[in-house]
N, C-alpha and C positions, 0 to 999 in steps of 0.2 A: 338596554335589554333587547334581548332576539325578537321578544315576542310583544315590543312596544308597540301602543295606539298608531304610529305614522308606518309600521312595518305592517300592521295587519291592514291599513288601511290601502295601503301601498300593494301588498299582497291581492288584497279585494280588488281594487282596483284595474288590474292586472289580468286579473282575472276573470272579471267580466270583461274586460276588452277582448282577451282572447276567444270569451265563448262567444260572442258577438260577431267576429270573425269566421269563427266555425261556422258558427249556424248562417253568416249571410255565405259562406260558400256551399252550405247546404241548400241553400235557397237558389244559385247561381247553376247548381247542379240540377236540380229538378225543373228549372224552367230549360235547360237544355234538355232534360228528358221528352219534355212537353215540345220539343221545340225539333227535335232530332227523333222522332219516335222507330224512324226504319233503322236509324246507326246503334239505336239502344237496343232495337230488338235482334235486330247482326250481331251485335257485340256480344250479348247475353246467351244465345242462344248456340253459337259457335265454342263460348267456353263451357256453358252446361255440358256439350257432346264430349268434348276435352277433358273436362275435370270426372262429369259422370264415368265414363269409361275408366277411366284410369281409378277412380275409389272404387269403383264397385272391382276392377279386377285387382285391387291393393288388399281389399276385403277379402276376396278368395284366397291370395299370399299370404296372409295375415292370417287366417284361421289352420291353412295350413303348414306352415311354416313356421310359425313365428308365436302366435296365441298358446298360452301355456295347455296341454290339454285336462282335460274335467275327472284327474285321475290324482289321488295322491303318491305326493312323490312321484310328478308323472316323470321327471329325469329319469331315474334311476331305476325304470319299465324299459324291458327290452323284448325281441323277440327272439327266439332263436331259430332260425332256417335250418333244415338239412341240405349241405351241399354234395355235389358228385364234383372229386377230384381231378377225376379223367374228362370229365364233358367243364369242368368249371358250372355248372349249370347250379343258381340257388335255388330251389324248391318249398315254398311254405309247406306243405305236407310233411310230416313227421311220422317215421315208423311209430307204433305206439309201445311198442317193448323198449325201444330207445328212448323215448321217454322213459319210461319208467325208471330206466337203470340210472340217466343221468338227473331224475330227482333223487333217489336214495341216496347216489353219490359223492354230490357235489357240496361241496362247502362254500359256494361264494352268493348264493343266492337267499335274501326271505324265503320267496314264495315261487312255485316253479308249478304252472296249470298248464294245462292241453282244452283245446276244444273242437269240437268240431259238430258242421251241421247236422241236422234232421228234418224230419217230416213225419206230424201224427197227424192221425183224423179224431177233431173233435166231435163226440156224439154225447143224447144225453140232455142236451139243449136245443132247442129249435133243431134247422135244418144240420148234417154234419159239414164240418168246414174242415179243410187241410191246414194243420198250420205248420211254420215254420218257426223250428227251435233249436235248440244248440246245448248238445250233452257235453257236458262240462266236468273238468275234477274239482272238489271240494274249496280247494281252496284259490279259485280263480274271483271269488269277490272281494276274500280279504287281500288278494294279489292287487286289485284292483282299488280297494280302500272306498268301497261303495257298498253302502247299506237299504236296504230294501226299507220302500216308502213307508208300507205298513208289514208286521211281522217279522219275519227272518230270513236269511239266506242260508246260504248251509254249511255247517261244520263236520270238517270230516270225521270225527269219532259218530259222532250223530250216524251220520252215511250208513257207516258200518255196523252198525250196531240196528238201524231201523230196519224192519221187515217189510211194510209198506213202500211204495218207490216212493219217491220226494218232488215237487214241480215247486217253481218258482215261476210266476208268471208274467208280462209284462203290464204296466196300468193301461197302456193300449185294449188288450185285450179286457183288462178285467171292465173299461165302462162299454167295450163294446159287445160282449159277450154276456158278459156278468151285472152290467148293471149300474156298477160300482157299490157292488153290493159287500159292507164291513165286513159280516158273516165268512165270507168264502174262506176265510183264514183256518185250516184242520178243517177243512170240507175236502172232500174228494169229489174230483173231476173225471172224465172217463177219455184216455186218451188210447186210441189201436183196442179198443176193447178191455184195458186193462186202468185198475183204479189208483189213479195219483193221488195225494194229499198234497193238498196246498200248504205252503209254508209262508212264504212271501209274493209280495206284490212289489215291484220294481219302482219309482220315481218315474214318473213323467218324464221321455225324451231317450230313457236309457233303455236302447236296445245292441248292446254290444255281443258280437263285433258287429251284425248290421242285422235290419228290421228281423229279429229276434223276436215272435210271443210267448216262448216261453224255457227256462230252464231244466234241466234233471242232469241229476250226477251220474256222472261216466262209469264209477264206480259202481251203482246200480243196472244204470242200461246194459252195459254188456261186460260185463267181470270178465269175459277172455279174452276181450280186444288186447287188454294190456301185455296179452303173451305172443302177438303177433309182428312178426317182425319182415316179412316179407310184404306187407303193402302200408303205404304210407298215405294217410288220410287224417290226421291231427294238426291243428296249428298251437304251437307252443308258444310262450310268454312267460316269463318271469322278470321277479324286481330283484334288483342286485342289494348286497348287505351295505349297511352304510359303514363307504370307505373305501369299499371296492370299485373298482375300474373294470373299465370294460377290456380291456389289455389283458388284465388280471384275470376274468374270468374265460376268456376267450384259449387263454395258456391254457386253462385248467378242461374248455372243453376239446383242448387239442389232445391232452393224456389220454381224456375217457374213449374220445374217438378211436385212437390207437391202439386203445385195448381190447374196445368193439369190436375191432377190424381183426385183431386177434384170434381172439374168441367165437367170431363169425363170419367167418370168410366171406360163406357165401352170400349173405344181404348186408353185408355191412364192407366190402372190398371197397374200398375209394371214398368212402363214406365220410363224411366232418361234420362238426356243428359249428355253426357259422352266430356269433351274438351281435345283434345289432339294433342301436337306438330302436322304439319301439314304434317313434313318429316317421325317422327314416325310411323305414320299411313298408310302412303303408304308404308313405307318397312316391316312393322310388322309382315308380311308370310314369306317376303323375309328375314331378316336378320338373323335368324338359318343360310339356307343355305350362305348367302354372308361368313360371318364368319369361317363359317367350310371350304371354298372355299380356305378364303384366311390361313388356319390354315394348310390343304392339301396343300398346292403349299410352305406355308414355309415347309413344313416337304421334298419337294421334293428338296427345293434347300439346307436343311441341307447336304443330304444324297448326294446330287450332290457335295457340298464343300466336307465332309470326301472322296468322290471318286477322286476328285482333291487332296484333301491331301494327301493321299496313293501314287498318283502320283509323288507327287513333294518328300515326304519320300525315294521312291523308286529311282529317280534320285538324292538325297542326298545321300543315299548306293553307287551309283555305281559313284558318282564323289566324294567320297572321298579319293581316292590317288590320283587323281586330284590335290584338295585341298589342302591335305599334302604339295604335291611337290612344289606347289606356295606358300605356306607360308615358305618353307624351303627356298626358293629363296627370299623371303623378302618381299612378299604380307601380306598387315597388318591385322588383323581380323576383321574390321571397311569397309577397300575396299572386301574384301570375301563378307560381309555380304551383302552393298551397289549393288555387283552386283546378286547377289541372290532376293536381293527386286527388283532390277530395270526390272529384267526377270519375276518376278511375279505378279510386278504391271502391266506390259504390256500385260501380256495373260489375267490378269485378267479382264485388259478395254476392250479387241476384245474380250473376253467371255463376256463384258457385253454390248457390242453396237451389237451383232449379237442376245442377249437375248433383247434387247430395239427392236430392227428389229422383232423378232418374238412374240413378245407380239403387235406390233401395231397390228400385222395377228389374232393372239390371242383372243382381247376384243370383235371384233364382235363373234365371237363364243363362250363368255360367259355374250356378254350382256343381256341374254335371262333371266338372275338371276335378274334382275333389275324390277321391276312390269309397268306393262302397264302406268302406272297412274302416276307414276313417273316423276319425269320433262326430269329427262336425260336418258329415255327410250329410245335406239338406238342411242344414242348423247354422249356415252362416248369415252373420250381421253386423250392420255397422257399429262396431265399437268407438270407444274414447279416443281411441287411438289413430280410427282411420279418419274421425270427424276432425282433431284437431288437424291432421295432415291437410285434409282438405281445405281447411280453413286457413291455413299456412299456404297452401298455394296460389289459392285465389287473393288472400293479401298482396303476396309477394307479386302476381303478374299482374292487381290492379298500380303498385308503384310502381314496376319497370314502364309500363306502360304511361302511367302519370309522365315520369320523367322523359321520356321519349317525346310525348306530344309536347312536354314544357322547351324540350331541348330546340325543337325543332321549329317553336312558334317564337321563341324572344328574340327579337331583333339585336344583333350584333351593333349595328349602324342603322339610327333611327330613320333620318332622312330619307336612307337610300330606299327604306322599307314604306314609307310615309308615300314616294313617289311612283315603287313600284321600279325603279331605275335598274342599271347595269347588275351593279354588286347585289343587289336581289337577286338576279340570273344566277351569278354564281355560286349563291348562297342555294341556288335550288338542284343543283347539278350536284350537291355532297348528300341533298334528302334523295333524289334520286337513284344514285348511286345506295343509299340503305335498302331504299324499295326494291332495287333488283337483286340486292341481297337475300331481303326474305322471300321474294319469290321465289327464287332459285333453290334457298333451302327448303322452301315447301313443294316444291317439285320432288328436290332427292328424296325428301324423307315418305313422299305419298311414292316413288318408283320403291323404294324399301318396302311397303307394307305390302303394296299392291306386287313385289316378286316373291315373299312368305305367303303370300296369298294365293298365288299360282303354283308353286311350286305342293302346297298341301293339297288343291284341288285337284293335281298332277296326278297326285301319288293317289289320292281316292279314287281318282279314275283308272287308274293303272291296278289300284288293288281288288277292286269289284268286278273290273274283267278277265281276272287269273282264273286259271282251271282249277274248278273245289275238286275236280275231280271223279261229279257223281250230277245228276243233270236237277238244277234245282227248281225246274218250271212245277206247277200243279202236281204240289206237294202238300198236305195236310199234318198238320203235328197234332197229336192228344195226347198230353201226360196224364198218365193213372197210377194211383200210390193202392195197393192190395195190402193195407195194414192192422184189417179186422182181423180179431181171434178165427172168422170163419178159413182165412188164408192162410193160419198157420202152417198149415202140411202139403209138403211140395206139392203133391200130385193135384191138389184143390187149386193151387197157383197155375198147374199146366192145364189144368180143362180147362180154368175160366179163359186163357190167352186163344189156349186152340178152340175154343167156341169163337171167340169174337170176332177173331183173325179170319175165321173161317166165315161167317156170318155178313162180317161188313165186306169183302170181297167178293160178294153173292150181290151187293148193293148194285145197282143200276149206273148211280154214280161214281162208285170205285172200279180201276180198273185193276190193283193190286196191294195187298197191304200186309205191313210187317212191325216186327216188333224189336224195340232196340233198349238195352239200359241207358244211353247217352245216344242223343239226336247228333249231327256232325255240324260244328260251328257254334253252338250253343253255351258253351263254357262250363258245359259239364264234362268231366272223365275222372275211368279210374285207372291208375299206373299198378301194374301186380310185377311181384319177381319172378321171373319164371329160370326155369338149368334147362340145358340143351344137352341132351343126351348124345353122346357122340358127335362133337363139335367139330366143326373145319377147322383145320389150322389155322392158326394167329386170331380166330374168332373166341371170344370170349365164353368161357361154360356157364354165364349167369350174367343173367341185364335186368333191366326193366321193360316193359311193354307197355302201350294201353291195352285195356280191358276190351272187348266188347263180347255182351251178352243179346243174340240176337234171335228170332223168329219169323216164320212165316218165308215168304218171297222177297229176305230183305236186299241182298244183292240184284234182283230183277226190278224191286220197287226202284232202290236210289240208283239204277241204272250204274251201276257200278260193275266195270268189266273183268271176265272173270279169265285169268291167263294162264292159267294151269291147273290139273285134276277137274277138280267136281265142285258143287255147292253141296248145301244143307241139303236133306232130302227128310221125305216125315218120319223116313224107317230110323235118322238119327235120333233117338227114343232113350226116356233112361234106363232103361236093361238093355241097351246097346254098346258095342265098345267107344269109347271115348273119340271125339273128333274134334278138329281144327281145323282153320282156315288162315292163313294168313297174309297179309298185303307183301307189297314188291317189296318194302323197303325193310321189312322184316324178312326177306328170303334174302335180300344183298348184307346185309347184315350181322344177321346171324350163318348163313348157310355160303355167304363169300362165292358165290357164282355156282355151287354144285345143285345140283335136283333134293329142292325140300322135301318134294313128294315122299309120304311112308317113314320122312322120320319123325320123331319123337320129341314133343314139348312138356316139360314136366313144371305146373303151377306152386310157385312157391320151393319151398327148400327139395331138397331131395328126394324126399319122402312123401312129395306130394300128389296128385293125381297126375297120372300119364295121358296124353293125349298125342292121337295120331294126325299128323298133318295130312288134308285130304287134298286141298286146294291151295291156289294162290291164287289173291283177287289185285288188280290196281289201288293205288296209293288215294285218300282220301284226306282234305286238308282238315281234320279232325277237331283240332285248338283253335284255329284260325288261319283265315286267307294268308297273312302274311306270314305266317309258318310254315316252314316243311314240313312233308309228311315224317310220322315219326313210325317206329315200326309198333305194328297194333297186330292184336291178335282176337278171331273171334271165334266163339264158341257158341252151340246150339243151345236155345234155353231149355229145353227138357232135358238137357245133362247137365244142367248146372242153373235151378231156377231161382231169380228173385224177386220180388214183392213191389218192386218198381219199373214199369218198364214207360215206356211210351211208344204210340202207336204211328206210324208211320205210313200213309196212305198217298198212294197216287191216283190221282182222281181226273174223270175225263171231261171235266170241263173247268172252270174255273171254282179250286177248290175250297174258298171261303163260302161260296151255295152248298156246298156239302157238309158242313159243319152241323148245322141245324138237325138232317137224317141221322150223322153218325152220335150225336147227343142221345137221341130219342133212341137209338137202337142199343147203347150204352142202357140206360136204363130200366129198358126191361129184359136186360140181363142180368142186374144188377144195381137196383137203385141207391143201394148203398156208397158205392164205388164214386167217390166224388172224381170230377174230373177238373187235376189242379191248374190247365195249361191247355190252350187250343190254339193255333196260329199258324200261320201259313209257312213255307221255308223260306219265303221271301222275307217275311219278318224275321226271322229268326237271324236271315245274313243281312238284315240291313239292322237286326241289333247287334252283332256281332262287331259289325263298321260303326256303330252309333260317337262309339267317341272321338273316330275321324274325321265322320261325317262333321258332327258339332265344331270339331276343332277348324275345319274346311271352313264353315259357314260364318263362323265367329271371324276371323282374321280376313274374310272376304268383306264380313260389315265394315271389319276399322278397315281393309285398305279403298272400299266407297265412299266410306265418309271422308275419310283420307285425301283422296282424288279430285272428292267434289272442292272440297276448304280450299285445295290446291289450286284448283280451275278457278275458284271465285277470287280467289288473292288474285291468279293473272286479270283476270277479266276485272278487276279494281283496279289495279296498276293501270291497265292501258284505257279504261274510262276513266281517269282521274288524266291519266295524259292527254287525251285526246280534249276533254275539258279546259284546260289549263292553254292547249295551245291552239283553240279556237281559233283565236287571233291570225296565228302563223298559217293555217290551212287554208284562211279566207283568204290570205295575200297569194298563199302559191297558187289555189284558183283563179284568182282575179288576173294573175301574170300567165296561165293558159295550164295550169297544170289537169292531168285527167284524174279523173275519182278511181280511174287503176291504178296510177302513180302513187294518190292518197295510200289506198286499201294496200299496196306495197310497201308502203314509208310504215304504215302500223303493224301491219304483220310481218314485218322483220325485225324489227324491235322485240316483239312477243314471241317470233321463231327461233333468235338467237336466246333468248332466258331460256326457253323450256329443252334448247338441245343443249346447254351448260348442265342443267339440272338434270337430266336423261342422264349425261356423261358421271355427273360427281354420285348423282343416283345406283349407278351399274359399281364405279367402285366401290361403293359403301356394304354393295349387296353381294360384292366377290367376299367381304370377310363376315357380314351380317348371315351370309346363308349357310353358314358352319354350324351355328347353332340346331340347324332344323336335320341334319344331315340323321340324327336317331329316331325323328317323326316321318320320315320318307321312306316311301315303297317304290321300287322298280323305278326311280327317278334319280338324277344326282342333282347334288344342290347347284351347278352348273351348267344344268338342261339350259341346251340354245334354244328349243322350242319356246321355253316357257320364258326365257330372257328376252329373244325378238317379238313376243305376242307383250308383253308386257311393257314394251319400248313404243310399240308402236300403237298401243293402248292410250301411253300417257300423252306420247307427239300428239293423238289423233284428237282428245280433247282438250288437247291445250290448244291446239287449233283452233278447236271451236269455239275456245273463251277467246282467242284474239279476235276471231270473224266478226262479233258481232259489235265490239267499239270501234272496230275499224271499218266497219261498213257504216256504221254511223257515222263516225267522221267523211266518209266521200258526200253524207245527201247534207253537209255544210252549205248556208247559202253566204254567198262572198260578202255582197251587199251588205248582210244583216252583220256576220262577222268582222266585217272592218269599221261597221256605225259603233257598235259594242265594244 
């Protein structure tokens, strides 16, 4: 029988012998622990860097790419863009009448929402707080297949039907505000002066699209957004039907488009809708960089495994008479081997649970790669998925490693190994020859990181010293939201600005101050349509523009030059006629080289408010440094006031000590008037660059850690050389050689690996630098600047790691060297 008394006994048997085995290789392991404590703590501590880097930036790939997202049915969520034909240009903003028509229309969709942001002032409660929220259409949560924590969310018959406005809150807000108080549910809240009812309270974590406190239906907040079609401020989303394709739907928003375009020439000419994955879309800036992130962190943990290998190579050399002499004693090459693996699968797991440890540290300081909009913006973690990987790797590189050192310590030919003889010599010249293998490729692959590394620090440098345009020294920013009932009526919106305006430029500290809808660099703006009354030829009768609604001395504040006609003056007042301003690239543009002066801009369709063009100012890099100016138009705030602006001060000395006055003087104007935003303009362009900056700083870390792995691998190599031929050095001095001869014989040795490595280095980085060519400004991916500084970077420390085994080998004494 199978399962007979001499089978199970045989089986037992068996079986403890082998656990026997194990465990004394466990024990064979740890007295080498004990016994090698600087090789465990190299070994460990070089694959943490290796492996950490590479989960924690697999982690980031994983949640964006790859991680299903926290949405039902999140496949068959999309969003849909507005495109312009003529520019090819995708646009998240959505006219809001175009919505409309293509929810009535369409047939391939469930659920088809719009949203877009806001900003109330909560009062009522303690002190008033600004907060930000997101007026939404009704059916953007069953779009979404997410149910409110406690309560409900909103249902559009509800909507319409309710008199009351509706909020939905976030649980954020409710235990910071509220308490976490059950009740609030049918309580009303006081948001701008006017009274919500609470419906629901959201789930912990869910602030979609991004830190969101609170909801209301688009369909209450402003009932005539939906008939406007001339400015585009909506981001749209819908889940497609089940069964339908994105092919399918995309046909269908080609019809509607076409018929748009029909039907409205004038804001809808060129116009498409564009359907696209709903993950796609959000990571679409981001995924270059996630990619390259995670491409960098593998090339560190390559270079970190050959620097372990070298290691464990290096302790195969010197326990090979070791070796010998226990297989001469009757150790079989299967137990050699066994404990060789069982010592490198072990460093390799504590190299990979102290890289698991320092990658949880890791992901917040590269979650910044992930975009605002994103569901797992700030919410990324180590999953199942990234721990099993990592634990797959660190297996896999403690057995290649195992095997390497087994490889390279069992004696081919006992004798010759027992004596130390000839054929050991050239049994050392094929490990050798591996050694200057992985040097070599930890040279190229640290000249790889460390040239993505220069080439982004290139382009940051290049991008921060572009002309914005408008001089951004002792510059102060205050945003203020006027969203009390008391500001309902325009003319209460223009005293309160021309009081202030006028007040804090009386300040001792202020030298000039003005008022703007959007700060420039900041990543606010608004695009409006505007017709061109009697157009130049080949010039278009209808574009888009940015927005700008401005006051005070704003052209004299941001120093912004004025090259034609006149500025604002105070007599532009709203019982005045209508005035304009507009930059260069809006008079080349629209006006094709003739004199804009005197002519006529009309906002929105045709029948919209005329305005006289007074002036032309210079071009302002508005979006961002690394954009062109685009054509902007600006209007005076007492002809066209709104309820948000920010203030805009140039201040004569350093303008964060002026913040403190302009607060205090804010307040006993108006203590109501929270103020949501105070910072310098330096802040505002070094937030603007933040995600170049990070991306700069991040691939400068792997290509140091990079460098260094690299520099210690050489400087292993040639102190394991210089070690080994102790012997040989003592002879060439003892026969007259000099300790410059020495320190030459070592550093050429170490001069010829690190220029092989320079050379396969450079090729690797003429096709590796392709990929960066969409993260660079004002650089190409073939800059000789940044290739010769980065050559001569890696020559100049690998230098140094030769210098210093090779000065040690010249202060050799002979004597002692040929007694030994």
């Amino acid at each position: 029988m199978i399962l007979s008394p001499d089978f199970l006994s045989t089986f037992m048997k068996n079986g403890v012998i082998k656990m026997r085995g194990i465990l004394s290789d466990l024990r064979h392991s740890f007295r080498l622990f004990k016994k090698q404590p600087r090789v465990l703590l190299a070994v460990v501590v070089t694959l943490a860097l290796g492996i950490g880097a590479t989960t924690a930036a697999f982690s980031i790939v994983n949640s964006a790419l790859l991680t299903p997202l926290p949405f039902q049915d999140a496949d068959r969520i999309v969003t849909i863009a507005q495109t312009n034909l003529k520019s090819g240009a995708v646009e998240s903003n959505f006219a809001p009448a175009n919505f409309r028509d293509i929810r009535d229309e369409n047939d391939v969709f469930d659920f088809i929402a719009a949203h877009v942001g806001i900003t109330k002032i909560l009062t009522g409660t303690d002190e008033p707080e600004s907060l930000n929220g997101i007026s939404v259409s009704a059916d953007l949560f069953r779009l979404l297949g997410v149910n409110a924590s406690f309560g409900r969310t909103f249902d559009k018959q509800q909507v319409q039907q309710e008199p009351t406005p509706l909020v939905v809150i976030s649980h954020d807000l409710w235990n910071r505000r509220f308490k976490g108080d059950a009740s609030i549910l049918d309580r009303s809240i006081n948001l701008d002066g006017r009274a919500y009812t609470v419906v629901g309270v959201m789930p912990s974590g869910f602030d979609f699209p991004q830190e969101a406190d609170f909801w209301v239906p688009i369909e209450q907040e402003s009932k005539q957004l939906l008939a406007f079609r001339h400015i585009s401020v909506l981001s749209v989303i819908a889940r497609l039907k089940q069964g339908v394709t994105i092919e399918s739907a995309q046909t269908q928003m080609d019809v509607l488009a076409a018929r748009l375009e029909k039907s409205y020439p004038a804001t809808n000419s060129g116009v498409n809708f564009q359907v696209i994955p709903f993950r796609d879309f959000t990571v679409r800036n981001a995924r270059p960089a996630l990619l390259l992130l995670l491409a960098a962190a593998a090339v560190l943990l390559l270079i970190a495994c050959f620097n372990v290998a070298n290691i464990f190579l290096a302790r195969a050399i010197d326990t090979r008479r070791e070796v010998a002499v226990r297989m001469a004693l009757g150790a079989t090459r299967a137990h050699v081997i066994r404990q060789f693996l069982s010592y490198s699968i072990l460093v390799a797991l504590l190299g990979g649970a102290l890289g698991v440890f320092l990658a949880t540290n890791l992901i917040d300081s590269l979650s910044w790669l992930l975009p605002a909009e994103h569901p797992y913006s700030g919410r990324v973690t180590l999953d199942l998925r990234v721990l099993t990987i990592a634990t797959v790797v660190s297996l896999l590189s403690g057995v290649i490693f195992g095997l390497i050192a087994a490889r390279h310590s069992i004696p081919r030919e006992m004798t010759s190994y027992l004596k130390e003889g000839p054929v050991a010599s050239r049994g050392r010249r094929d490990q050798n020859r591996l050694w200057d293998v992985l040097v070599v490729t930890e040279i190229a692959l640290s000249l790889l990181l460390c040239m993505g590394a220069g080439l982004l620090f290139n382009s940051l440098f290049r991008l921060i010293s572009v002309n914005s345009g408008f001089e951004t020294s002792k510059l102060l920013i205050v945003s203020l939201a006027l969203n009390q009932p008391k500001y309902s009526e325009d003319h209460r919106v223009i005293t309160f600005y021309r009081e202030i305006t006028e007040r804090i430029s009386s300040m001792r500290e202020i030298e000039s101050a003005a008022i703007a809808t959007s700060v420039p660099l900041s990543g606010t703006y608004v695009r409006q349509q505007i017709s061109i009354k009697a157009p130049t030829r080949n010039a278009e009768p209808t574009a888009k523009s940015l927005l700008q609604v401005v006051g005070g001395n704003y052209f004299e504040t941001l120093k912004i030059p004025l090259l034609a006609g006149r500025s604002f003056t105070p007599a532009d007042r709203e019982d005045a006629e209508n005035v304009a301003i507009i930059n260069e690239a809006a008079s080349r543009q629209y006006f094709q080289g003739e004199n804009p002066l005197e002519k006529t801009i009309t906002l929105g369709s045709q029948s919209g408010l005329d305005y006289r063009i007074v002036g032309v100012v210079g071009n302002v890099r508005q979006l961002a440094l690394q954009k062109e100016s685009e054509p902007e138009l600006f209007l005076p705030y007492e002809q066209s006031p709104w309820t948000k602006y920010s203030l805009i001060l140039r201040t004569r000395d350093d303008p964060a000590s002026a913040s403190a006055s302009v607060r205090s003087l804010i307040r006993t104007i108006d203590a109501e008037v929270p103020l949501t935003k105070v910072m310098t303009m330096d802040e505002v362009i070094a937030g603007s660059v933040m995600d170049r900056r990070l991306r700069a700083t991040t691939f400068n870390i792997f290509a140091i850690l990079g460098l260094a792995l690299a520099a210690v691998g050489l400087y292993g190599l040639l102190s394991h050389s210089v070690k080994r031929r102790t012997h040989e050095i003592g002879v060439r001095m003892a026969i007259g050689a000099a300790p410059s001869e020495i320190l030459k014989m070592i550093m050429k040795r170490g001069f010829l690996l690190i220029i092989i490595g320079v050379v396969i280095g450079v090729i690797l980085s003429l096709y590796a630098n392709r990929l960066l060519s969409g993260l660079l400004y004002g650089v190409s991916e073939y800059d000789i600047l940044t290739v010769s500084t980065v050559c001569g970077l890696i020559i100049a420390t690998g230098l140094i790691a030769c210098y210093i085994p090779a000065r040690r080998a010249t202060k050799v004494d002979p004597v002692t060297a040929l007694r030994n």
